[in-house]
PDB file of N, CA, C, O and CB in Angstrom:
ATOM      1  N   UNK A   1     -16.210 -93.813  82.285  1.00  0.00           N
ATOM      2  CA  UNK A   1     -17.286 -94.425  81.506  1.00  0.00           C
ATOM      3  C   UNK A   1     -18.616 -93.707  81.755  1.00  0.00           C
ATOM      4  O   UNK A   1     -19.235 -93.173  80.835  1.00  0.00           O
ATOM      5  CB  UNK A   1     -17.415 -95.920  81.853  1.00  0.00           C
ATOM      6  N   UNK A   2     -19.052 -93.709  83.077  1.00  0.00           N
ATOM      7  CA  UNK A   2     -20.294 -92.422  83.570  1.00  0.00           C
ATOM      8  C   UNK A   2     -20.178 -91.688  82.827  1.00  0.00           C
ATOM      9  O   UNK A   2     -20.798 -91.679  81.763  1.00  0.00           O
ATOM     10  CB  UNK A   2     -20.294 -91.583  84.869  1.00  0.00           C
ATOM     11  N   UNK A   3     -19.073 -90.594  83.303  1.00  0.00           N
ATOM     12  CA  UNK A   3     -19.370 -89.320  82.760  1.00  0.00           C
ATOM     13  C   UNK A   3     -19.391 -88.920  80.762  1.00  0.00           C
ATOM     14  O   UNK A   3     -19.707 -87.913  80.128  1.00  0.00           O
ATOM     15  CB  UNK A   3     -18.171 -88.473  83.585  1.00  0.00           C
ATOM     16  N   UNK A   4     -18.891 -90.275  80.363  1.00  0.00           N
ATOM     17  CA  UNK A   4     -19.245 -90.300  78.702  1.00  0.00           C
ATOM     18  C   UNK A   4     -20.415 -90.159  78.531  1.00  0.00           C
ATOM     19  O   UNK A   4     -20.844 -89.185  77.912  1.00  0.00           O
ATOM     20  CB  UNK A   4     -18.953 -91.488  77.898  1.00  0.00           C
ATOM     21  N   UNK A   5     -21.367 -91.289  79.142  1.00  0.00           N
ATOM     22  CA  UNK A   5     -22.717 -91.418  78.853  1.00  0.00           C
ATOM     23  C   UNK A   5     -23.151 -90.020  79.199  1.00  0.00           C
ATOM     24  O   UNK A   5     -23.821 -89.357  78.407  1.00  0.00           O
ATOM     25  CB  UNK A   5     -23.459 -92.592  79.635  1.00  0.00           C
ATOM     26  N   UNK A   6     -22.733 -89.514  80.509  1.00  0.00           N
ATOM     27  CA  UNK A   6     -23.580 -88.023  80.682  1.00  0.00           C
ATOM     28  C   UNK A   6     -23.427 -86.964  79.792  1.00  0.00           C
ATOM     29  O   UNK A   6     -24.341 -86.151  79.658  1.00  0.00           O
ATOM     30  CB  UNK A   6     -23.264 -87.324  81.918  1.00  0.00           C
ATOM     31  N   UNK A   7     -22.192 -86.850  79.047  1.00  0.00           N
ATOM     32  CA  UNK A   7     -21.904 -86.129  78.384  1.00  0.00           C
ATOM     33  C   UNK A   7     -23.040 -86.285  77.225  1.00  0.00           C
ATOM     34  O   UNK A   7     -24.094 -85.662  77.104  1.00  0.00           O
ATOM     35  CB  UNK A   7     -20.580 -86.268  78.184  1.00  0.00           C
ATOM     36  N   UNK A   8     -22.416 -87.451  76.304  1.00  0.00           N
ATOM     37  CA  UNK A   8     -23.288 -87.582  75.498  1.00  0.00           C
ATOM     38  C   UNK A   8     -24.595 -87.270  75.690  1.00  0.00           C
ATOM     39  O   UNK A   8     -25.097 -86.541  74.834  1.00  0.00           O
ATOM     40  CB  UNK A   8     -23.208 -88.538  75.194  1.00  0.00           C
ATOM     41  N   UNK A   9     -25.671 -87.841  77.110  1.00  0.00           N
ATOM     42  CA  UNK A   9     -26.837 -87.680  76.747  1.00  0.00           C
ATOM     43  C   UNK A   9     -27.309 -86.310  77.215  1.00  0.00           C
ATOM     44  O   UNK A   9     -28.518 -86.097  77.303  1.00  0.00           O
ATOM     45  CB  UNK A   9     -27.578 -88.746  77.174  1.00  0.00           C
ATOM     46  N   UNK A  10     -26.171 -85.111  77.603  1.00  0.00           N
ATOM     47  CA  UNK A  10     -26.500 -83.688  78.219  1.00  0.00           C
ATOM     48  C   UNK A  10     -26.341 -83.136  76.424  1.00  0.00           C
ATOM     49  O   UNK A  10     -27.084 -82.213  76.091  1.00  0.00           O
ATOM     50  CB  UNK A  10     -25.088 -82.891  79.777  1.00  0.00           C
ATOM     51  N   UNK A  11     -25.312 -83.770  75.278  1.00  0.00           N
ATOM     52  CA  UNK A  11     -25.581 -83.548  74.135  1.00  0.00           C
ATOM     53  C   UNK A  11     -26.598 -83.212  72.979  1.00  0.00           C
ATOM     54  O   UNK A  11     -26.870 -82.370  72.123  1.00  0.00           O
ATOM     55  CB  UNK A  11     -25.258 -84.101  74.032  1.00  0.00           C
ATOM     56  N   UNK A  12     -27.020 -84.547  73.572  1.00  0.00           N
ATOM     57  CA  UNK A  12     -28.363 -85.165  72.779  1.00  0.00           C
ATOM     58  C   UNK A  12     -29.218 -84.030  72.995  1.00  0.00           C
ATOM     59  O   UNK A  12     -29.704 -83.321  72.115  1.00  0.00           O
ATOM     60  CB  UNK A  12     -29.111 -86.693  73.408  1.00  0.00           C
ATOM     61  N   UNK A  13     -29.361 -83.914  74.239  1.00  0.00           N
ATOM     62  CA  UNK A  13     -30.331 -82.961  74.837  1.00  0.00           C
ATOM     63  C   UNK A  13     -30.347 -81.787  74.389  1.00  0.00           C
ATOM     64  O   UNK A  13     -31.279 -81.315  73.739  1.00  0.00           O
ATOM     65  CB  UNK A  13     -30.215 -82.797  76.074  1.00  0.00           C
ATOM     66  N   UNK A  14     -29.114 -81.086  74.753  1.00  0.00           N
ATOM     67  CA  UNK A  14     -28.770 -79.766  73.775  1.00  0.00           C
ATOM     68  C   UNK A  14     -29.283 -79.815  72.317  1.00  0.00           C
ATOM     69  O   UNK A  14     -30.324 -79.216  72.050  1.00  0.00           O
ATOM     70  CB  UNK A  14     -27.148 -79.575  73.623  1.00  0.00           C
ATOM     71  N   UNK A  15     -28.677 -80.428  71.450  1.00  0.00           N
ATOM     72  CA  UNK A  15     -29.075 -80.704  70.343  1.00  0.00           C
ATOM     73  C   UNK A  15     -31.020 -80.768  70.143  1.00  0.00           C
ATOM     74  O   UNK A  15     -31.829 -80.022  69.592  1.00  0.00           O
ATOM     75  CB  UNK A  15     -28.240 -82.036  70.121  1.00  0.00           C
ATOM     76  N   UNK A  16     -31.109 -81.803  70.761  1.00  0.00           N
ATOM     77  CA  UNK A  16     -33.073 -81.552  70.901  1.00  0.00           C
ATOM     78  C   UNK A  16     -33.469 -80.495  70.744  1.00  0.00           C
ATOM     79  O   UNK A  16     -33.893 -80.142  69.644  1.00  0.00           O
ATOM     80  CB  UNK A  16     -33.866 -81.769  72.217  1.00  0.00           C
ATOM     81  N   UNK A  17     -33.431 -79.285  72.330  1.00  0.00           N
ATOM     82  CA  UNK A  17     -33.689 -78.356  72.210  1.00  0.00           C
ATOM     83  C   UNK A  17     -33.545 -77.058  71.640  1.00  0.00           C
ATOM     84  O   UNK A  17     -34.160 -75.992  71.646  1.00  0.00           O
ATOM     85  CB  UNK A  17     -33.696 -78.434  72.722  1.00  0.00           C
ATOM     86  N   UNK A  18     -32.485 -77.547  71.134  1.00  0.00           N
ATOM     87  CA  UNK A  18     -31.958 -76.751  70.059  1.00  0.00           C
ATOM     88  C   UNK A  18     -32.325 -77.059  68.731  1.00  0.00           C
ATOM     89  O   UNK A  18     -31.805 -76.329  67.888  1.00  0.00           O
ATOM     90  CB  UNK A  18     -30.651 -76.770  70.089  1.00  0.00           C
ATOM     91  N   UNK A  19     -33.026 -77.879  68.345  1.00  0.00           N
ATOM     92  CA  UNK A  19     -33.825 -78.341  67.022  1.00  0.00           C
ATOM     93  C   UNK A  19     -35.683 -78.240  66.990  1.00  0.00           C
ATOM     94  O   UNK A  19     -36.431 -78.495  66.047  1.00  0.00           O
ATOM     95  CB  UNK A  19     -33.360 -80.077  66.834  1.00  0.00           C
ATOM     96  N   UNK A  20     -36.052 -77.740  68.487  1.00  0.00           N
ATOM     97  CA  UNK A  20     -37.036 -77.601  68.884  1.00  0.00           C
ATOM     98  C   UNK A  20     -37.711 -75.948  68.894  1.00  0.00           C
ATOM     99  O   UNK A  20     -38.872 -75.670  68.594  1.00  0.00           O
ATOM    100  CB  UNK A  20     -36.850 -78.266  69.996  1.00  0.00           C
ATOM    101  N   UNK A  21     -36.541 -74.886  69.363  1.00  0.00           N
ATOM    102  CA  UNK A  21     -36.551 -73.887  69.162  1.00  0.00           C
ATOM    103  C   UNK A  21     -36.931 -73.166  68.015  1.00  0.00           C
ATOM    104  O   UNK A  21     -37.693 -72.227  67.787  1.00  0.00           O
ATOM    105  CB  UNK A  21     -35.768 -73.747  69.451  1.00  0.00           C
ATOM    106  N   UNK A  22     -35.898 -74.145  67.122  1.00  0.00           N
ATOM    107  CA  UNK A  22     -35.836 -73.417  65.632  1.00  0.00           C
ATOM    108  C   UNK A  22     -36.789 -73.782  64.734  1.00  0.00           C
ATOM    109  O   UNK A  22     -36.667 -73.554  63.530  1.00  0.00           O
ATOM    110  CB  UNK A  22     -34.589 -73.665  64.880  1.00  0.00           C
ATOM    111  N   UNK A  23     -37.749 -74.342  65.227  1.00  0.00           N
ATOM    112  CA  UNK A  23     -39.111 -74.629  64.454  1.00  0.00           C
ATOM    113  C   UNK A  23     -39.970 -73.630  63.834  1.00  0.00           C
ATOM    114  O   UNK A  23     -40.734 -72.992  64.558  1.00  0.00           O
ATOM    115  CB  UNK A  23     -39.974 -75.227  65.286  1.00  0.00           C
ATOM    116  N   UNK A  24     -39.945 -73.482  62.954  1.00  0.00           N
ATOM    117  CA  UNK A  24     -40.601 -72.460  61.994  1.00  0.00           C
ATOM    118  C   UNK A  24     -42.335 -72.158  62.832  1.00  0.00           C
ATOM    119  O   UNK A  24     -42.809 -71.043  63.051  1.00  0.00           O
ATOM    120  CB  UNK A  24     -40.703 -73.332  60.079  1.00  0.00           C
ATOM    121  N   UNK A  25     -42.926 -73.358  63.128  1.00  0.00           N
ATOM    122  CA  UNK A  25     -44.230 -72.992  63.761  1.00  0.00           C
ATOM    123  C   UNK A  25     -44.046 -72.016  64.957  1.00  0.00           C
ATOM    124  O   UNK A  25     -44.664 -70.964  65.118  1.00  0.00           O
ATOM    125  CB  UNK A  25     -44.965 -74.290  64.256  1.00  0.00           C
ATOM    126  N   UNK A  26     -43.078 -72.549  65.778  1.00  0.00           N
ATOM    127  CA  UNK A  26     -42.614 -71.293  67.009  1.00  0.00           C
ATOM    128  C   UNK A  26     -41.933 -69.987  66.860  1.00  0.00           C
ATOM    129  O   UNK A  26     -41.381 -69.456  67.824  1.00  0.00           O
ATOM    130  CB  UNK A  26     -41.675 -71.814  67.935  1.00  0.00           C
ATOM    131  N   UNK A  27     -41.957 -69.371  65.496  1.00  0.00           N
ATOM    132  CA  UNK A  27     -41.400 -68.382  65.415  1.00  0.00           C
ATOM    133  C   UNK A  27     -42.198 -67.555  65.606  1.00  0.00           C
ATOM    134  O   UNK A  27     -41.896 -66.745  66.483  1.00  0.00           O
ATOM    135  CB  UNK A  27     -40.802 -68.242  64.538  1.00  0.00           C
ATOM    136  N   UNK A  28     -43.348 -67.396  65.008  1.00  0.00           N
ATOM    137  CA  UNK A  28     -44.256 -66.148  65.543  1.00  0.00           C
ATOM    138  C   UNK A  28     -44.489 -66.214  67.099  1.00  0.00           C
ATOM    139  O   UNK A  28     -44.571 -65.089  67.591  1.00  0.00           O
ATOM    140  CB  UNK A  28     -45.798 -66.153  64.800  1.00  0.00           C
ATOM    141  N   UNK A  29     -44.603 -67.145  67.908  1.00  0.00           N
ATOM    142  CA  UNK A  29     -44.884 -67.003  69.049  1.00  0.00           C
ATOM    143  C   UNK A  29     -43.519 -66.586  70.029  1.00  0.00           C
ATOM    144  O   UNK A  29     -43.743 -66.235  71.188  1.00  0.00           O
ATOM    145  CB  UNK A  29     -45.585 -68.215  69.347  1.00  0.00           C
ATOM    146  N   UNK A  30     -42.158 -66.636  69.539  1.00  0.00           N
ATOM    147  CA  UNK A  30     -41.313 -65.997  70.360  1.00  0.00           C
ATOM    148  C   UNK A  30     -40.954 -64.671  69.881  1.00  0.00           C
ATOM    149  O   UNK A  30     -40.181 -63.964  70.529  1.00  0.00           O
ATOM    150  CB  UNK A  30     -40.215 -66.759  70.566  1.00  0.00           C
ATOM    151  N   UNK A  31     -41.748 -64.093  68.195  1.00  0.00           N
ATOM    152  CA  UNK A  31     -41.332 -62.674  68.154  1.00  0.00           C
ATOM    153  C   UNK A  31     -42.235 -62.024  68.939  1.00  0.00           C
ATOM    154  O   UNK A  31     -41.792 -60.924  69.268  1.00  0.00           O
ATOM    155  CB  UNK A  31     -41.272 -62.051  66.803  1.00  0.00           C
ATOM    156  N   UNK A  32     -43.530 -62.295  69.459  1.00  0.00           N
ATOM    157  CA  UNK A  32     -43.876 -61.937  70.399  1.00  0.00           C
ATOM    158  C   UNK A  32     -43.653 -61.633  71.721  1.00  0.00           C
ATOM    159  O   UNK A  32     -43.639 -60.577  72.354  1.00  0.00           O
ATOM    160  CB  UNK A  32     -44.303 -62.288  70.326  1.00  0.00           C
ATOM    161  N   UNK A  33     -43.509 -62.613  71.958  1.00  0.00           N
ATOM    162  CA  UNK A  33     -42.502 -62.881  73.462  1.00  0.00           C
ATOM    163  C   UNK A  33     -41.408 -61.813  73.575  1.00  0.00           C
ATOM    164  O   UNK A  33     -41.181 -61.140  74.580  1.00  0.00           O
ATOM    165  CB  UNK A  33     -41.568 -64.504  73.458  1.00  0.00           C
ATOM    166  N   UNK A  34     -40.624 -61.741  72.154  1.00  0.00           N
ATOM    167  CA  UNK A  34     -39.480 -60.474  72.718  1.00  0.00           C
ATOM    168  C   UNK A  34     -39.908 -58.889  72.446  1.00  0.00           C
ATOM    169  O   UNK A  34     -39.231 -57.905  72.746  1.00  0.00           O
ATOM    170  CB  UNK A  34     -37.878 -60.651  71.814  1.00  0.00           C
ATOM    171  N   UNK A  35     -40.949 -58.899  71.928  1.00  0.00           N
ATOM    172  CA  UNK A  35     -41.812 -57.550  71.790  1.00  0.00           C
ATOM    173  C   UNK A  35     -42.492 -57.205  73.106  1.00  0.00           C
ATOM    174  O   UNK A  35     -42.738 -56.108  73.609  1.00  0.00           O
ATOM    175  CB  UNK A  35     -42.997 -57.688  70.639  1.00  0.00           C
ATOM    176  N   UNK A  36     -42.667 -58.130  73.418  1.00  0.00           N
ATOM    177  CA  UNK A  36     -42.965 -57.608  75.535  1.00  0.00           C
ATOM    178  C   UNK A  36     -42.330 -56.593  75.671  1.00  0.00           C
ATOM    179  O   UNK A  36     -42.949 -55.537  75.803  1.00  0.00           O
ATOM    180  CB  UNK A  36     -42.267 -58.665  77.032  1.00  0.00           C
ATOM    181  N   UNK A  37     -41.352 -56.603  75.679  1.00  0.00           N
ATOM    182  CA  UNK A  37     -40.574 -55.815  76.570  1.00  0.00           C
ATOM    183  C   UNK A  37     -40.211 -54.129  76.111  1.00  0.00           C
ATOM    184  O   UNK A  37     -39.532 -53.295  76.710  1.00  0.00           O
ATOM    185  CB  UNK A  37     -39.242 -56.676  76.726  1.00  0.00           C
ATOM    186  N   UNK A  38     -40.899 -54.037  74.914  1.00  0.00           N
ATOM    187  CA  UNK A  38     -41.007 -52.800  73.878  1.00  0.00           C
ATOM    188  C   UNK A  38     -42.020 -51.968  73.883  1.00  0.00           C
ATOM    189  O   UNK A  38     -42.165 -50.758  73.713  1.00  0.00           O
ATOM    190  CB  UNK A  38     -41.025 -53.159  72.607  1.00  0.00           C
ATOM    191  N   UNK A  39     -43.031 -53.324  74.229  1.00  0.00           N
ATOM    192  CA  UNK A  39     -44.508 -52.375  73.713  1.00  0.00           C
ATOM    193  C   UNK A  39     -44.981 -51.735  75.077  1.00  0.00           C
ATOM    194  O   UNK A  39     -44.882 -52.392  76.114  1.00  0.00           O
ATOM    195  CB  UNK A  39     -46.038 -53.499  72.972  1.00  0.00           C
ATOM    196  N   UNK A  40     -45.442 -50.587  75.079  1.00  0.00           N
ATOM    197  CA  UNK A  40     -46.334 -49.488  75.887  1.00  0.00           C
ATOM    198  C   UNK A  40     -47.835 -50.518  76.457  1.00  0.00           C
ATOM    199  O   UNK A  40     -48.254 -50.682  77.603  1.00  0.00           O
ATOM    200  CB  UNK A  40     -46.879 -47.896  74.541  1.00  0.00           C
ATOM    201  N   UNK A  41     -48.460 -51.172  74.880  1.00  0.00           N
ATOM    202  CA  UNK A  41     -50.167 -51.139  75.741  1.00  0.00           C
ATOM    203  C   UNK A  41     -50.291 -52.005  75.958  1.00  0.00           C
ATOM    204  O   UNK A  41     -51.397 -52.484  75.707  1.00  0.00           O
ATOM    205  CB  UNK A  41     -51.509 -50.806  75.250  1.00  0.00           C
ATOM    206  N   UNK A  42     -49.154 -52.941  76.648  1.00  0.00           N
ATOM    207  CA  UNK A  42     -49.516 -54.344  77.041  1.00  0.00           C
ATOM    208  C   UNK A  42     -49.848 -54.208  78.456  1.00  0.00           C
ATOM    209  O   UNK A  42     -49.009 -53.548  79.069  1.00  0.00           O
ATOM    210  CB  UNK A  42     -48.354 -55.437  76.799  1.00  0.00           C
ATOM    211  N   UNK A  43     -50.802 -54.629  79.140  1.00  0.00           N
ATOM    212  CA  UNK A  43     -52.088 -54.535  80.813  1.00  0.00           C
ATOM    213  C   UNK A  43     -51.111 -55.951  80.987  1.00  0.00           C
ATOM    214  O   UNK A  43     -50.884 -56.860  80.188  1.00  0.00           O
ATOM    215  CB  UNK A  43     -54.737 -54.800  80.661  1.00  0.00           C
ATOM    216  N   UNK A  44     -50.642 -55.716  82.392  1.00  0.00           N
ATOM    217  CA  UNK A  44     -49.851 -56.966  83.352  1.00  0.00           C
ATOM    218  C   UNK A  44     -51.295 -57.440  83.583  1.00  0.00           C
ATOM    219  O   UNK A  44     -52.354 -56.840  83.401  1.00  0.00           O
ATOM    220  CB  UNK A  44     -48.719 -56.504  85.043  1.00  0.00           C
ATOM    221  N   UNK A  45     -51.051 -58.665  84.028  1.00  0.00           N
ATOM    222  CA  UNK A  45     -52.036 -59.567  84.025  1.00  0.00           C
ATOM    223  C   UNK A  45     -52.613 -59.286  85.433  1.00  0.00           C
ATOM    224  O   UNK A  45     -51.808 -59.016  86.324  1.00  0.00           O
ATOM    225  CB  UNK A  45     -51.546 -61.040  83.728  1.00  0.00           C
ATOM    226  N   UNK A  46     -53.833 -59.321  85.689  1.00  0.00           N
ATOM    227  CA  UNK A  46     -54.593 -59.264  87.123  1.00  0.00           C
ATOM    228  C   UNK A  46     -54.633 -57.558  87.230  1.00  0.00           C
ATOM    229  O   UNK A  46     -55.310 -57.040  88.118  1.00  0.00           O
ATOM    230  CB  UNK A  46     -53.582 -60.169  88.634  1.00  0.00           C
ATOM    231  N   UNK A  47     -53.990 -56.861  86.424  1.00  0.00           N
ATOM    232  CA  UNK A  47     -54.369 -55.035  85.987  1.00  0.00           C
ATOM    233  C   UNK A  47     -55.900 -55.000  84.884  1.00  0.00           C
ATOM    234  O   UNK A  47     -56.324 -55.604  83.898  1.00  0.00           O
ATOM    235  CB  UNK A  47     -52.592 -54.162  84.714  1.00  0.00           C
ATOM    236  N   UNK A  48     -56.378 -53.753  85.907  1.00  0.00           N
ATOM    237  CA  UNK A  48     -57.386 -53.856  84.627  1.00  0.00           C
ATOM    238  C   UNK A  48     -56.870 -52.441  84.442  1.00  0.00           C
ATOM    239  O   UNK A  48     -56.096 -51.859  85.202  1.00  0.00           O
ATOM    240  CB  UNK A  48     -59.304 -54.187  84.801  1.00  0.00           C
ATOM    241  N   UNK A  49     -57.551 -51.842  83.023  1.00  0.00           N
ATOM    242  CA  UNK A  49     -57.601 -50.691  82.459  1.00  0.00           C
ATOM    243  C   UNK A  49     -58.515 -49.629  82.832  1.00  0.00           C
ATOM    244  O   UNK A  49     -59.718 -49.734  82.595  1.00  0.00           O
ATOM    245  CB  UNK A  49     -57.736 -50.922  81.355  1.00  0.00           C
ATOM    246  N   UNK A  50     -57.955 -48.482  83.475  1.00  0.00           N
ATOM    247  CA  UNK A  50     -59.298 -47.665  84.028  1.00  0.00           C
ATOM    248  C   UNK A  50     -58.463 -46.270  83.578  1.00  0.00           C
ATOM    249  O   UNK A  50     -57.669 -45.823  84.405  1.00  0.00           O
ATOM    250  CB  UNK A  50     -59.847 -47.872  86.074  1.00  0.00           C
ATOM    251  N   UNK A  51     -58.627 -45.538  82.234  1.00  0.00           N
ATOM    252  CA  UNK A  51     -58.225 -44.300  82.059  1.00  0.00           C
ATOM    253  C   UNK A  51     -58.709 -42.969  82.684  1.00  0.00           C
ATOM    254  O   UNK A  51     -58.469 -41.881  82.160  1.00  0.00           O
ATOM    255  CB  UNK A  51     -58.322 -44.219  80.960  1.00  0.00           C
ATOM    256  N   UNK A  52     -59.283 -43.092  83.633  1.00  0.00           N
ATOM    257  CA  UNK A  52     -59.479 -42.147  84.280  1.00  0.00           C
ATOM    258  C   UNK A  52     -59.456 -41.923  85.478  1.00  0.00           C
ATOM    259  O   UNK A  52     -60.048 -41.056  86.120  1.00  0.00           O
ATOM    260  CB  UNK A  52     -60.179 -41.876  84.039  1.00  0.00           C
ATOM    261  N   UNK A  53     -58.258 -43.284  86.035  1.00  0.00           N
ATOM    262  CA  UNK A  53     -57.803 -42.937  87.391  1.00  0.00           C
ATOM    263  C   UNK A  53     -56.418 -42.894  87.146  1.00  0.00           C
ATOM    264  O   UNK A  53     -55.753 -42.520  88.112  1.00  0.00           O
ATOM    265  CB  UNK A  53     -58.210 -43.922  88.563  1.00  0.00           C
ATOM    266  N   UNK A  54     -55.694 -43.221  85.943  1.00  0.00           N
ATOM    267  CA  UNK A  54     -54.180 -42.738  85.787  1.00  0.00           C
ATOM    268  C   UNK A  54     -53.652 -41.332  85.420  1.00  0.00           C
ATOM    269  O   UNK A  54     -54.082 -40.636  84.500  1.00  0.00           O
ATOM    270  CB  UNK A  54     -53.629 -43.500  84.806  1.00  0.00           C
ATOM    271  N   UNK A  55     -52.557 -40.986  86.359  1.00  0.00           N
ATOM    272  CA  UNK A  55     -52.158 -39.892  86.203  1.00  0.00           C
ATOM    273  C   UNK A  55     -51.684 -39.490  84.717  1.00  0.00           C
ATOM    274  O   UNK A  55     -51.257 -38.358  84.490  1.00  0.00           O
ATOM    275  CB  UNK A  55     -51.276 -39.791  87.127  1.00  0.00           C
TER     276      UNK A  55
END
């Protein structure tokens, strides 16, 4: 009987976040997110930019 309810409400849950993801407003903000990892002139955070001390 427990583990129904858990099931179900580990479901529910799935389902949520999975209806939360696919929100049209959050799409521009995760094609960003996976362009991290592509782009060259993105400065890590707490880096500053000083072109004339990089090799």
């Amino acid at each position: 009987m427990l583990s129904g309810i858990i099931t179900t409400l580990l479901l529910l849950l799935f389902i949520a976040l999975w209806a939360w993801a696919w929100q049209p407003r959050l799409r521009s903000g995760f094609e960003a997110t996976a362009r991290l990892a592509v782009e060259d002139d993105v400065i890590p955070a707490g880096e500053a930019r000083d072109e004339e001390t990089r090799p």
